[in-house]
N, C-alpha and C positions, 0 to 999 in steps of 0.2 A: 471661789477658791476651789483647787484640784483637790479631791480624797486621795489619800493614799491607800495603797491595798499592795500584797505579796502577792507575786506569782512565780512559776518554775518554767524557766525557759528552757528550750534545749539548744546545743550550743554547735550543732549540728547542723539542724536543717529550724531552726529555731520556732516549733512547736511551742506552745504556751497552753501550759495545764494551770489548774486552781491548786492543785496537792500535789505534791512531793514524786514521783514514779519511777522506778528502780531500771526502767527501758520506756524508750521513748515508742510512741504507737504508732508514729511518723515514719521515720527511718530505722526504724527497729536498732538504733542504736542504746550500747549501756553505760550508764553514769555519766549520762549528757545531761540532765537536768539541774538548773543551778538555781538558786534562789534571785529575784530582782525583787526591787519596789518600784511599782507601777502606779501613772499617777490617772484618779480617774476625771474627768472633765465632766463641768456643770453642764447645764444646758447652755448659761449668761457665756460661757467660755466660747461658744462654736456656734453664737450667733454673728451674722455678716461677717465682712472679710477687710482685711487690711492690704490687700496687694492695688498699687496705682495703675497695676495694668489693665487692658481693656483690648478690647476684637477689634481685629485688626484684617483686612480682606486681604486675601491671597494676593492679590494682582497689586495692592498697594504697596508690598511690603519690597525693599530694593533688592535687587539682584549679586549684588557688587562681591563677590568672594573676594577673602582675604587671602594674599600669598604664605603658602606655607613654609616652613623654617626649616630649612634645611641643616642636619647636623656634620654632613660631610661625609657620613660613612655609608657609603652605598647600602649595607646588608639593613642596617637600621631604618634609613628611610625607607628603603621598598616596603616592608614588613609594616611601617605605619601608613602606606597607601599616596607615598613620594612627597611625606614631610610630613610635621609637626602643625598640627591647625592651633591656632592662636584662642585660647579658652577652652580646650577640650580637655577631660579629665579619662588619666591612660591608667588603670591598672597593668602592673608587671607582676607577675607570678611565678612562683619556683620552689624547688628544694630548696632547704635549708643546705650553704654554702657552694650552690650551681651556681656562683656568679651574678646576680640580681644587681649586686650594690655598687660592685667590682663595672659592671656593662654599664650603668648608670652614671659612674662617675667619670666615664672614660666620656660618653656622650653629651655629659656637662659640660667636660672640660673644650669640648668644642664649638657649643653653643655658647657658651659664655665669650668668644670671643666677639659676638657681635649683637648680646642679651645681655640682659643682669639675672641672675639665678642665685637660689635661696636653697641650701639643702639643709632639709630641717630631720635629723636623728634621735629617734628615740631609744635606740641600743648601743649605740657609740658615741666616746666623748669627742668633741673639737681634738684631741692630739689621737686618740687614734683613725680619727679619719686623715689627718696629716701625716700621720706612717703612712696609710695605704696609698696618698695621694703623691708621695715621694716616691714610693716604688713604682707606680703608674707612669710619674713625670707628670704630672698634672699642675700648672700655675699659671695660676688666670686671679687677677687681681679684681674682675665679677662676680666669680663664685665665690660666695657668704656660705658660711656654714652656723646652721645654729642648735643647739643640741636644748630639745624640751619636749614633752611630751602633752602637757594642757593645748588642747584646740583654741580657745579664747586666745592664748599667749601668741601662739603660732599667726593666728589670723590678724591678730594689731601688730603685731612685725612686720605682715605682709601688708596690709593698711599704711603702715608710715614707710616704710622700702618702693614700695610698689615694682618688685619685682617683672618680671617677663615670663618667668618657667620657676615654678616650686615642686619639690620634692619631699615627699612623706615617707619618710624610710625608717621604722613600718610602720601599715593600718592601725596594726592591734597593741601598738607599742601607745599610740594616742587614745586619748581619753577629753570627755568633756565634761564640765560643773552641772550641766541642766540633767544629766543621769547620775542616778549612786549605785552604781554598779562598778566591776571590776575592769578595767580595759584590758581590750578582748575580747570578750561578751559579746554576742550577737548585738545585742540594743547600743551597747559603744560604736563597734564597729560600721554596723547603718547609720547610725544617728550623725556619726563625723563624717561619714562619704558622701550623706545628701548634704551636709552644712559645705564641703569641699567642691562639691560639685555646683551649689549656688554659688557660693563665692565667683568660681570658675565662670561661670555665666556672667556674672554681674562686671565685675573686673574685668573677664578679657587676660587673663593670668591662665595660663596652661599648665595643670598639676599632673604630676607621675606620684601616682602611689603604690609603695613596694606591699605584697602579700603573701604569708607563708602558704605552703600547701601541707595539708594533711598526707597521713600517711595511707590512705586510699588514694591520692594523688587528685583533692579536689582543694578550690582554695580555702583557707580557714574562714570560719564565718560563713553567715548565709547569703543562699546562692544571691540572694538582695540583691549581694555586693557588686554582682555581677550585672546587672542588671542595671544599676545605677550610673555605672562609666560608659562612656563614648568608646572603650577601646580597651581589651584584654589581651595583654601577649602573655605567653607561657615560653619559659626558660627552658628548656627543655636537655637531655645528655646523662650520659652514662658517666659516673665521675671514675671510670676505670679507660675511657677515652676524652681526650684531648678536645671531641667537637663538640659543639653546643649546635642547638636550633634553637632558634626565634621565628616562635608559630603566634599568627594570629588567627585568636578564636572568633571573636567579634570587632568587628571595626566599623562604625557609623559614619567615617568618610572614606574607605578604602574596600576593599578584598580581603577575604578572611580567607584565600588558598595561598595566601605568598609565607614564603621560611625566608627567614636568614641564618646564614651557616657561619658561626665564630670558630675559633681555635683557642685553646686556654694554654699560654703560654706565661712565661716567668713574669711580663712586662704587661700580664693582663688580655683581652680578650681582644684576636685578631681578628678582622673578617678573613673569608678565604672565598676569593671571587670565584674559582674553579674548584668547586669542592669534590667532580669526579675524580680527577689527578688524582689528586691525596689518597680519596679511597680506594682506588685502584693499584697507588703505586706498589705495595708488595702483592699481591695477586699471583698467586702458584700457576704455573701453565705446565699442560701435560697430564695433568691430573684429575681421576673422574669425579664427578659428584661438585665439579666448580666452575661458574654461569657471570657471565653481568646482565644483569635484569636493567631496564631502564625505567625509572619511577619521575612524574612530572608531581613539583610541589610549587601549585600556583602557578606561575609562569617560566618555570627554573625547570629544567630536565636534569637528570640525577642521577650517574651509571652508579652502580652498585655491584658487587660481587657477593654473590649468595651462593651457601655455600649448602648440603645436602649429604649425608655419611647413613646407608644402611647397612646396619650387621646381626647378624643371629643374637637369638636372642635363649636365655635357660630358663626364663619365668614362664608360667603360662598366661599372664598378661604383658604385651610388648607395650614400650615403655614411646611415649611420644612426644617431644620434647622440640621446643621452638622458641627460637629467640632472636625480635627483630618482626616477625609476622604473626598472624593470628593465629592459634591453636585450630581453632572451630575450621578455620578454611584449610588448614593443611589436612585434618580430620577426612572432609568432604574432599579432594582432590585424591587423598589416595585412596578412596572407596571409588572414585571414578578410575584411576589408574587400575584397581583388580578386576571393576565388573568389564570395564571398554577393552582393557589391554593383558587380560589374563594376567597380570603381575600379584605375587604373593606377598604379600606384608604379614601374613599373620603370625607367624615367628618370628618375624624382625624389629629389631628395634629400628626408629626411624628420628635423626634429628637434625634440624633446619634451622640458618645461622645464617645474618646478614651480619658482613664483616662491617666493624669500624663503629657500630653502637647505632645504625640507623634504624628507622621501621618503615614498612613497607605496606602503609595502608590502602592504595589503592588497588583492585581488580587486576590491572592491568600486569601483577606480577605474576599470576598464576600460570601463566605457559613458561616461565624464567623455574618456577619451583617443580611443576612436573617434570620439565626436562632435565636439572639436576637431579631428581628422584632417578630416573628413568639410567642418567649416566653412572651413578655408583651404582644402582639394582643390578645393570649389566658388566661394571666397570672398564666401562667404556670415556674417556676422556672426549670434552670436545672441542672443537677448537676453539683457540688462543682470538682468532678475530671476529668471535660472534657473540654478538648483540640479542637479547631475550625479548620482546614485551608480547602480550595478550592475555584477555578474559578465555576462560577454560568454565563450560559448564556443564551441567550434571550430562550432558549428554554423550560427551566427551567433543562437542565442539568445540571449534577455536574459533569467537567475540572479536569483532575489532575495539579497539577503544580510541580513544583522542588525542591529540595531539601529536601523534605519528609523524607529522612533519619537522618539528622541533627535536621530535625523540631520536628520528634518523643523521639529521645539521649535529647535534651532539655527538654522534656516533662517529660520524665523518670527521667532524674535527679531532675527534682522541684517537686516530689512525685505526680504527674498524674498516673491515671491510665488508662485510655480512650483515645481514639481519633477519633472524627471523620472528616474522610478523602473521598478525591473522590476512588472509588471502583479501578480505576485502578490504582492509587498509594497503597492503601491495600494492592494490591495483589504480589507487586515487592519488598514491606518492607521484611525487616530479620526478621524469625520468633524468632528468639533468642531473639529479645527486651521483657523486662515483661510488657510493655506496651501494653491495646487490644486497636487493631486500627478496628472501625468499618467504613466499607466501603460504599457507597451511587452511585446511579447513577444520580437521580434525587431530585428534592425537594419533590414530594412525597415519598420517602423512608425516606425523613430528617421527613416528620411530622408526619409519621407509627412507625418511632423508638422512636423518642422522645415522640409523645405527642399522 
Protein backbone atom coordinates (compact mmCIF):
# COMPACT_ATOMS: atom_id res chain seq x y z
CA UNK A 1 0.00 0.00 0.00
CA UNK A 2 1.19 3.85 -0.90
CA UNK A 3 1.62 6.18 2.37
CA UNK A 4 0.33 9.26 2.28
CA UNK A 5 2.23 12.29 3.09
CA UNK A 6 1.69 16.52 2.38
CA UNK A 7 3.87 18.37 0.46
CA UNK A 8 4.02 22.26 -1.13
CA UNK A 9 4.36 22.38 -4.48
CA UNK A 10 4.98 25.27 -6.58
CA UNK A 11 2.78 26.06 -9.17
CA UNK A 12 5.21 27.69 -11.25
CA UNK A 13 8.19 25.89 -12.08
CA UNK A 14 6.79 23.13 -9.52
CA UNK A 15 9.48 23.00 -6.88
CA UNK A 16 8.32 20.48 -4.17
CA UNK A 17 9.24 21.53 -0.39
CA UNK A 18 8.35 19.48 2.84
CA UNK A 19 6.91 22.99 4.62
CA UNK A 20 4.90 25.62 3.66
CA UNK A 21 7.46 28.70 2.11
CA UNK A 22 6.21 32.22 1.57
CA UNK A 23 8.69 32.33 -1.93
CA UNK A 24 9.68 29.65 -3.82
CA UNK A 25 13.89 29.14 -3.90
CA UNK A 26 13.36 27.90 -7.52
CA UNK A 27 12.07 30.61 -9.48
CA UNK A 28 12.01 33.04 -6.78
CA UNK A 29 8.34 33.28 -7.27
CA UNK A 30 5.63 34.38 -4.32
CA UNK A 31 2.64 32.57 -3.14
CA UNK A 32 3.29 29.81 -5.61
CA UNK A 33 3.28 27.20 -3.11
CA UNK A 34 0.14 25.03 -2.55
CA UNK A 35 -0.50 22.31 -0.42
CA UNK A 36 -0.89 18.47 -2.33
CA UNK A 37 -1.08 14.89 -0.82
CA UNK A 38 1.49 12.79 -2.16
CA UNK A 39 1.44 9.26 -2.20
CA UNK A 40 4.67 7.50 -0.98
CA UNK A 41 5.40 3.89 -2.71
CA UNK A 42 6.50 0.61 -0.97
CA UNK A 43 9.30 -1.16 -2.06
CA UNK A 44 6.45 -4.54 -3.14
CA UNK A 45 4.93 -1.30 -5.51
CA UNK A 46 8.21 -0.71 -7.95
CA UNK A 47 9.29 -4.15 -7.94
CA UNK A 48 9.30 -5.52 -12.01
CA UNK A 49 7.24 -4.08 -14.54
CA UNK A 50 4.03 -4.50 -16.22
CA UNK A 51 4.73 -3.16 -19.76
CA UNK A 52 4.56 -6.13 -22.82
CA UNK A 53 6.95 -4.44 -24.55
CA UNK A 54 10.43 -5.50 -25.30
CA UNK A 55 13.82 -4.33 -27.60
CA UNK A 56 13.35 -4.23 -30.57
CA UNK A 57 16.54 -3.44 -33.19
CA UNK A 58 16.78 -0.51 -35.24
CA UNK A 59 16.92 -2.19 -38.66
CA UNK A 60 13.82 -4.35 -37.67
CA UNK A 61 11.69 -1.95 -36.91
CA UNK A 62 9.44 -0.81 -40.58
CA UNK A 63 9.90 2.20 -42.20
CA UNK A 64 6.55 2.95 -43.58
CA UNK A 65 5.45 6.64 -42.69
CA UNK A 66 2.00 7.57 -42.28
CA UNK A 67 0.49 10.30 -44.69
CA UNK A 68 -0.22 13.45 -42.82
CA UNK A 69 -3.78 15.08 -42.61
CA UNK A 70 -4.00 17.88 -44.18
CA UNK A 71 -6.59 20.71 -42.81
CA UNK A 72 -6.69 22.86 -45.97
CA UNK A 73 -5.45 25.90 -44.80
CA UNK A 74 -2.20 26.56 -46.04
CA UNK A 75 -0.89 28.94 -42.77
CA UNK A 76 -1.82 26.02 -40.48
CA UNK A 77 -0.30 23.10 -42.06
CA UNK A 78 3.14 24.92 -42.90
CA UNK A 79 3.38 25.82 -39.18
CA UNK A 80 2.76 21.95 -38.08
CA UNK A 81 5.58 20.88 -40.77
CA UNK A 82 2.89 20.18 -43.87
CA UNK A 83 0.19 18.31 -41.92
CA UNK A 84 -1.14 16.87 -39.04
CA UNK A 85 0.82 13.40 -38.09
CA UNK A 86 -1.64 10.68 -37.02
CA UNK A 87 -1.01 10.04 -33.00
CA UNK A 88 0.85 13.10 -32.11
CA UNK A 89 0.07 15.24 -29.21
CA UNK A 90 0.06 19.42 -30.18
CA UNK A 91 0.00 21.84 -27.53
CA UNK A 92 -1.63 25.34 -28.71
CA UNK A 93 -0.76 28.20 -26.41
CA UNK A 94 -1.93 31.76 -25.87
CA UNK A 95 -3.55 34.70 -24.24
CA UNK A 96 -6.41 34.51 -22.83
CA UNK A 97 -8.87 35.51 -25.72
CA UNK A 98 -5.99 35.56 -28.71
CA UNK A 99 -8.01 33.40 -30.63
CA UNK A 100 -6.82 29.61 -29.49
CA UNK A 101 -10.37 28.07 -29.44
CA UNK A 102 -11.89 30.45 -32.18
CA UNK A 103 -8.35 28.95 -34.79
CA UNK A 104 -9.19 25.43 -33.47
CA UNK A 105 -12.58 25.38 -34.25
CA UNK A 106 -12.34 26.93 -37.60
CA UNK A 107 -9.49 23.92 -38.32
CA UNK A 108 -11.99 21.25 -36.98
CA UNK A 109 -14.53 22.24 -39.00
CA UNK A 110 -12.19 21.30 -41.94
CA UNK A 111 -10.88 18.26 -40.83
CA UNK A 112 -13.99 16.90 -39.85
CA UNK A 113 -14.83 16.72 -43.27
CA UNK A 114 -12.98 13.72 -44.11
CA UNK A 115 -12.12 12.60 -39.76
CA UNK A 116 -14.40 12.02 -37.05
CA UNK A 117 -13.34 14.73 -34.21
CA UNK A 118 -14.28 15.00 -30.65
CA UNK A 119 -13.92 18.44 -29.00
CA UNK A 120 -14.16 17.87 -25.47
CA UNK A 121 -14.55 21.69 -23.24
CA UNK A 122 -14.10 22.18 -20.08
CA UNK A 123 -15.13 26.13 -19.89
CA UNK A 124 -17.90 26.12 -22.43
CA UNK A 125 -21.24 24.51 -22.59
CA UNK A 126 -22.38 22.34 -25.79
CA UNK A 127 -24.74 25.72 -26.61
CA UNK A 128 -22.15 28.13 -26.25
CA UNK A 129 -19.90 26.50 -28.32
CA UNK A 130 -22.92 26.45 -30.88
CA UNK A 131 -23.20 30.35 -30.75
CA UNK A 132 -19.56 30.58 -31.78
CA UNK A 133 -19.74 27.77 -34.27
CA UNK A 134 -22.81 29.60 -36.00
CA UNK A 135 -20.94 32.76 -36.12
CA UNK A 136 -17.84 30.80 -37.67
CA UNK A 137 -20.43 28.77 -40.14
CA UNK A 138 -19.15 25.90 -38.93
CA UNK A 139 -21.50 22.34 -39.68
CA UNK A 140 -20.11 19.26 -40.02
CA UNK A 141 -22.23 16.51 -38.93
CA UNK A 142 -18.41 14.71 -37.46
CA UNK A 143 -17.54 17.16 -35.16
CA UNK A 144 -19.08 15.82 -31.49
CA UNK A 145 -18.73 18.13 -28.89
CA UNK A 146 -18.57 17.08 -25.48
CA UNK A 147 -18.43 19.21 -22.52
CA UNK A 148 -16.53 17.52 -19.08
CA UNK A 149 -13.78 17.84 -17.38
CA UNK A 150 -12.77 14.24 -15.45
CA UNK A 151 -9.93 12.46 -17.70
CA UNK A 152 -11.34 8.93 -16.87
CA UNK A 153 -14.74 10.29 -18.59
CA UNK A 154 -12.99 12.01 -21.52
CA UNK A 155 -10.89 8.74 -22.20
CA UNK A 156 -13.96 5.99 -22.28
CA UNK A 157 -15.82 8.35 -24.69
CA UNK A 158 -12.82 8.40 -26.78
CA UNK A 159 -12.61 4.37 -26.13
CA UNK A 160 -16.19 3.80 -27.42
CA UNK A 161 -16.28 6.80 -30.35
CA UNK A 162 -12.84 6.09 -31.33
CA UNK A 163 -12.39 9.30 -32.85
CA UNK A 164 -9.60 10.53 -35.39
CA UNK A 165 -8.51 14.04 -33.79
CA UNK A 166 -9.42 14.94 -30.05
CA UNK A 167 -9.32 18.27 -28.56
CA UNK A 168 -8.66 19.29 -24.90
CA UNK A 169 -9.93 22.76 -24.63
CA UNK A 170 -8.21 23.45 -21.76
CA UNK A 171 -5.27 21.57 -19.88
CA UNK A 172 -5.94 22.96 -16.59
CA UNK A 173 -9.70 22.89 -16.95
CA UNK A 174 -9.15 18.82 -16.77
CA UNK A 175 -8.59 16.86 -13.78
CA UNK A 176 -8.10 13.23 -12.88
CA UNK A 177 -9.43 10.57 -9.71
CA UNK A 178 -5.76 8.95 -9.13
CA UNK A 179 -4.68 12.92 -7.87
CA UNK A 180 -6.65 14.91 -4.95
CA UNK A 181 -5.49 17.96 -5.87
CA UNK A 182 -7.06 20.93 -7.47
CA UNK A 183 -7.14 21.14 -11.39
CA UNK A 184 -4.60 23.10 -12.55
CA UNK A 185 -2.17 22.15 -10.23
CA UNK A 186 1.06 21.39 -11.59
CA UNK A 187 0.55 17.38 -10.59
CA UNK A 188 -2.96 17.63 -12.63
CA UNK A 189 -1.71 19.09 -15.25
CA UNK A 190 1.42 16.63 -15.94
CA UNK A 191 -0.30 13.86 -14.79
CA UNK A 192 -3.18 14.17 -17.67
CA UNK A 193 -0.68 15.28 -20.47
CA UNK A 194 1.44 12.09 -19.97
CA UNK A 195 -2.04 9.88 -19.43
CA UNK A 196 -3.04 12.04 -23.16
CA UNK A 197 -0.06 11.45 -24.53
CA UNK A 198 -0.02 7.53 -23.92
CA UNK A 199 -3.31 7.20 -25.07
CA UNK A 200 -2.05 9.26 -28.13
CA UNK A 201 0.53 6.56 -28.73
CA UNK A 202 -1.44 3.74 -28.17
CA UNK A 203 -4.64 4.57 -30.15
CA UNK A 204 -3.13 6.42 -33.09
CA UNK A 205 -5.79 9.45 -32.13
CA UNK A 206 -4.03 12.87 -32.64
CA UNK A 207 -4.98 15.28 -29.53
CA UNK A 208 -4.65 19.20 -29.65
CA UNK A 209 -4.44 20.49 -26.28
CA UNK A 210 -5.45 24.13 -25.50
CA UNK A 211 -2.97 26.12 -22.67
CA UNK A 212 -3.29 29.28 -20.85
CA UNK A 213 -0.16 31.49 -20.71
CA UNK A 214 0.88 33.40 -17.81
CA UNK A 215 1.19 36.84 -17.43
CA UNK A 216 5.20 36.56 -17.81
CA UNK A 217 3.98 35.14 -21.16
CA UNK A 218 5.05 31.36 -20.32
CA UNK A 219 2.65 28.48 -20.53
CA UNK A 220 0.66 27.86 -17.11
CA UNK A 221 1.91 24.89 -15.46
CA UNK A 222 5.30 23.29 -15.65
CA UNK A 223 7.63 23.75 -18.22
CA UNK A 224 7.00 19.44 -18.03
CA UNK A 225 4.14 20.32 -20.17
CA UNK A 226 6.34 21.21 -22.60
CA UNK A 227 8.29 18.71 -22.81
CA UNK A 228 5.92 16.03 -22.91
CA UNK A 229 4.15 17.07 -26.44
CA UNK A 230 5.25 16.23 -29.91
CA UNK A 231 4.53 20.00 -30.79
CA UNK A 232 4.07 23.55 -29.18
CA UNK A 233 2.46 26.44 -31.24
CA UNK A 234 2.14 29.81 -29.59
CA UNK A 235 -0.77 32.14 -30.62
CA UNK A 236 0.78 34.90 -30.73
CA UNK A 237 -0.59 39.21 -31.60
CA UNK A 238 -1.38 42.43 -30.34
CA UNK A 239 -5.18 42.45 -29.71
CA UNK A 240 -5.03 46.30 -30.64
CA UNK A 241 -4.05 44.75 -34.35
CA UNK A 242 -6.15 42.54 -36.51
CA UNK A 243 -2.90 39.81 -37.11
CA UNK A 244 -2.04 36.81 -35.36
CA UNK A 245 1.09 34.68 -35.65
CA UNK A 246 1.29 31.12 -35.40
CA UNK A 247 4.92 30.25 -34.19
CA UNK A 248 6.21 26.96 -33.67
CA UNK A 249 8.54 26.58 -30.72
CA UNK A 250 9.06 22.90 -31.00
CA UNK A 251 7.97 20.51 -33.52
CA UNK A 252 9.18 16.71 -33.37
CA UNK A 253 8.11 16.10 -37.10
CA UNK A 254 8.67 19.60 -38.67
CA UNK A 255 10.83 23.13 -38.31
CA UNK A 256 10.37 25.19 -35.48
CA UNK A 257 11.31 28.55 -37.79
CA UNK A 258 7.89 28.53 -39.86
CA UNK A 259 4.85 31.38 -38.75
CA UNK A 260 1.62 31.45 -39.94
CA UNK A 261 0.04 34.85 -40.42
CA UNK A 262 -4.16 34.98 -39.53
CA UNK A 263 -6.28 38.08 -39.63
CA UNK A 264 -9.08 38.34 -37.00
CA UNK A 265 -11.95 39.35 -38.62
CA UNK A 266 -15.86 39.20 -37.82
CA UNK A 267 -16.23 35.60 -39.52
CA UNK A 268 -13.10 34.39 -37.32
CA UNK A 269 -9.45 34.03 -38.24
CA UNK A 270 -8.29 34.41 -41.85
CA UNK A 271 -5.09 33.33 -43.29
CA UNK A 272 -3.47 36.05 -45.18
CA UNK A 273 -1.09 34.36 -47.94
CA UNK A 274 0.69 37.84 -48.64
CA UNK A 275 1.02 39.23 -45.34
CA UNK A 276 3.82 42.03 -46.71
CA UNK A 277 0.84 43.84 -48.75
CA UNK A 278 -1.14 44.39 -45.65
CA UNK A 279 1.67 45.61 -43.68
CA UNK A 280 2.80 47.75 -45.96
CA UNK A 281 -0.44 49.03 -47.55
CA UNK A 282 -0.61 52.48 -45.53
CA UNK A 283 3.10 53.23 -45.28
CA UNK A 284 3.91 57.12 -45.35
CA UNK A 285 6.30 57.95 -48.25
CA UNK A 286 8.33 61.08 -48.11
CA UNK A 287 8.86 61.04 -44.79
CA UNK A 288 12.23 60.75 -42.54
CA UNK A 289 12.77 58.37 -39.81
CA UNK A 290 10.56 55.47 -42.24
CA UNK A 291 12.43 52.08 -43.73
CA UNK A 292 10.99 48.41 -44.90
CA UNK A 293 13.29 46.24 -43.29
CA UNK A 294 12.97 42.62 -44.59
CA UNK A 295 12.67 39.86 -41.88
CA UNK A 296 12.79 35.92 -42.94
CA UNK A 297 10.35 33.74 -40.59
CA UNK A 298 11.26 30.14 -41.29
CA UNK A 299 10.75 29.99 -44.90
CA UNK A 300 8.36 33.17 -45.53
CA UNK A 301 10.12 36.56 -46.11
CA UNK A 302 8.45 39.57 -44.45
CA UNK A 303 8.66 43.30 -45.61
CA UNK A 304 7.94 45.29 -42.84
CA UNK A 305 7.93 49.18 -42.22
CA UNK A 306 9.81 50.28 -39.31
CA UNK A 307 9.48 53.20 -38.14
CA UNK A 308 12.35 55.57 -35.96
CA UNK A 309 11.36 59.47 -34.38
CA UNK A 310 14.41 61.38 -32.54
CA UNK A 311 13.79 64.48 -30.68
CA UNK A 312 15.37 66.63 -27.83
CA UNK A 313 14.76 65.79 -24.99
CA UNK A 314 14.28 68.17 -21.07
CA UNK A 315 15.37 65.21 -18.70
CA UNK A 316 18.65 64.55 -17.96
CA UNK A 317 17.98 60.91 -18.64
CA UNK A 318 16.87 60.44 -22.42
CA UNK A 319 14.07 58.25 -22.53
CA UNK A 320 14.45 54.90 -24.82
CA UNK A 321 11.62 53.32 -25.89
CA UNK A 322 10.94 50.22 -28.58
CA UNK A 323 8.23 48.41 -29.74
CA UNK A 324 8.29 45.37 -31.97
CA UNK A 325 12.47 45.03 -31.30
CA UNK A 326 14.70 44.43 -28.69
CA UNK A 327 15.55 47.31 -26.11
CA UNK A 328 19.25 45.85 -25.51
CA UNK A 329 19.91 45.77 -29.33
CA UNK A 330 18.77 49.22 -30.05
CA UNK A 331 20.85 50.22 -26.75
CA UNK A 332 24.08 48.81 -28.58
CA UNK A 333 23.49 50.15 -32.10
CA UNK A 334 23.22 53.49 -31.13
CA UNK A 335 26.33 53.44 -29.04
CA UNK A 336 27.75 52.25 -32.45
CA UNK A 337 25.92 54.99 -34.46
CA UNK A 338 27.87 57.87 -31.62
CA UNK A 339 31.38 56.16 -31.40
CA UNK A 340 31.69 55.10 -35.61
CA UNK A 341 29.41 58.13 -36.88
CA UNK A 342 29.94 60.94 -34.45
CA UNK A 343 25.99 61.19 -34.05
CA UNK A 344 24.67 62.58 -30.63
CA UNK A 345 21.85 60.80 -28.88
CA UNK A 346 22.58 61.92 -25.57
CA UNK A 347 19.86 64.60 -25.27
CA UNK A 348 17.62 62.88 -27.26
CA UNK A 349 15.01 60.85 -26.90
CA UNK A 350 15.07 57.89 -29.23
CA UNK A 351 11.86 55.53 -30.23
CA UNK A 352 11.54 52.63 -32.48
CA UNK A 353 8.20 51.01 -33.88
CA UNK A 354 7.57 48.17 -36.18
CA UNK A 355 4.34 49.07 -37.71
CA UNK A 356 1.23 46.52 -37.59
CA UNK A 357 2.24 44.64 -34.08
CA UNK A 358 5.16 42.51 -35.66
CA UNK A 359 8.66 41.71 -34.02
CA UNK A 360 11.67 41.65 -35.31
CA UNK A 361 13.82 39.03 -33.94
CA UNK A 362 16.39 38.39 -36.09
CA UNK A 363 20.06 40.31 -36.72
CA UNK A 364 19.32 40.92 -39.96
CA UNK A 365 17.23 44.11 -39.06
CA UNK A 366 19.80 46.00 -37.70
CA UNK A 367 21.10 48.08 -40.76
CA UNK A 368 16.89 48.62 -41.57
CA UNK A 369 17.06 50.37 -37.57
CA UNK A 370 20.31 52.29 -38.05
CA UNK A 371 19.43 53.70 -41.12
CA UNK A 372 16.00 55.06 -39.93
CA UNK A 373 18.01 56.35 -36.83
CA UNK A 374 20.29 58.03 -39.09
CA UNK A 375 17.09 59.49 -41.58
CA UNK A 376 15.24 61.44 -38.65
CA UNK A 377 18.63 62.27 -36.69
CA UNK A 378 19.30 64.11 -40.12
CA UNK A 379 15.71 64.46 -41.32
CA UNK A 380 16.47 63.31 -44.23
CA UNK A 381 13.54 61.02 -45.92
CA UNK A 382 14.52 57.92 -47.96
CA UNK A 383 13.37 56.67 -50.59
CA UNK A 384 9.94 55.25 -51.19
CA UNK A 385 11.59 52.13 -53.29
CA UNK A 386 14.16 50.87 -50.78
CA UNK A 387 14.36 47.63 -49.24
CA UNK A 388 16.75 47.43 -45.64
CA UNK A 389 18.33 44.05 -44.38
CA UNK A 390 21.80 43.41 -42.60
CA UNK A 391 23.72 42.47 -39.36
CA UNK A 392 25.47 45.82 -38.01
CA UNK A 393 28.28 45.14 -35.41
CA UNK A 394 29.94 46.71 -32.66
CA UNK A 395 32.36 47.67 -35.33
CA UNK A 396 30.31 49.49 -37.18
CA UNK A 397 30.40 46.85 -39.99
CA UNK A 398 27.79 45.66 -42.15
CA UNK A 399 27.30 41.25 -41.56
CA UNK A 400 25.87 39.63 -44.44
CA UNK A 401 23.06 37.30 -43.28
CA UNK A 402 20.90 34.60 -45.02
CA UNK A 403 18.49 34.12 -47.19
CA UNK A 404 19.14 37.26 -49.40
CA UNK A 405 17.91 35.39 -52.21
CA UNK A 406 14.37 35.04 -51.05
CA UNK A 407 14.71 38.40 -49.35
CA UNK A 408 15.45 40.24 -52.78
CA UNK A 409 12.38 37.64 -55.19
CA UNK A 410 10.17 39.37 -52.24
CA UNK A 411 11.15 42.66 -52.89
CA UNK A 412 10.90 42.44 -56.58
CA UNK A 413 7.57 41.04 -56.51
CA UNK A 414 6.06 44.07 -54.08
CA UNK A 415 7.51 46.56 -57.00
CA UNK A 416 10.98 47.52 -55.04
CA UNK A 417 13.53 48.62 -56.91
CA UNK A 418 16.56 49.02 -54.49
CA UNK A 419 18.01 47.18 -51.98
CA UNK A 420 20.32 47.82 -49.63
CA UNK A 421 22.37 44.96 -48.44
CA UNK A 422 25.77 43.93 -46.81
CA UNK A 423 28.47 44.04 -49.81
CA UNK A 424 28.98 40.46 -49.45
CA UNK A 425 25.62 39.15 -50.01
CA UNK A 426 25.42 41.83 -53.23
CA UNK A 427 27.98 40.12 -54.56
CA UNK A 428 26.63 36.18 -54.46
CA UNK A 429 22.95 37.56 -55.61
CA UNK A 430 21.73 36.42 -59.28
CA UNK A 431 22.31 39.10 -61.56
CA UNK A 432 19.16 38.29 -63.40
CA UNK A 433 16.88 39.86 -60.52
CA UNK A 434 15.55 43.56 -62.04
CA UNK A 435 16.03 44.52 -58.56
CA UNK A 436 19.47 46.90 -57.89
CA UNK A 437 20.92 45.52 -54.82
CA UNK A 438 23.26 48.18 -53.47
CA UNK A 439 26.10 46.73 -51.46
CA UNK A 440 27.74 48.36 -48.14
CA UNK A 441 30.54 47.43 -45.95
CA UNK A 442 30.34 49.66 -43.28
CA UNK A 443 27.89 52.44 -41.72
CA UNK A 444 30.05 54.92 -43.35
CA UNK A 445 29.19 53.85 -46.75
CA UNK A 446 25.28 53.60 -45.54
CA UNK A 447 25.65 57.63 -44.65
CA UNK A 448 27.86 58.51 -48.26
CA UNK A 449 25.12 56.65 -50.22
CA UNK A 450 22.19 57.86 -48.75
CA UNK A 451 22.65 61.05 -47.12
Amino acid sequence: MADQKTIYRCQQCGYVSPKWLGRCPECRSWESLVEEIAFRKTGKDIVGGSSQNCPVALIDIPSETEARILSGIGEWDRVLGGGLIPGSLVLVAGDPGIGKSTLLLQVLARLSEEKQVLYVSGEESPQQLKVRAMRLGVESPSLYVYSETLLEAVLDAVGKRTPDILVIDSIQTVHTRALDVAPGSVSQVRECAARLMRAAKESRVSIFVVGHVTKEGSIAGPRALEHLVDTVLYLEGDRTHTFRLLRAVKNRYGSTNEVGVFEMKEVGLEEVPNPSKLLLAERPTGVSGSVVACSVEGTRPLLVELQALVSATGWLQPRRTSMGVDSNRLSLLLAVLEKKLGLNFTQQDVFVNVAGGVRLLEPASDLAMTTALMSTYLDRPLPSELVVWGEVGLAGEVRGVGHSALRALEAQKLGFSKCLVPKSNAERLSQELEIECMGVKSLQDVLKLLF
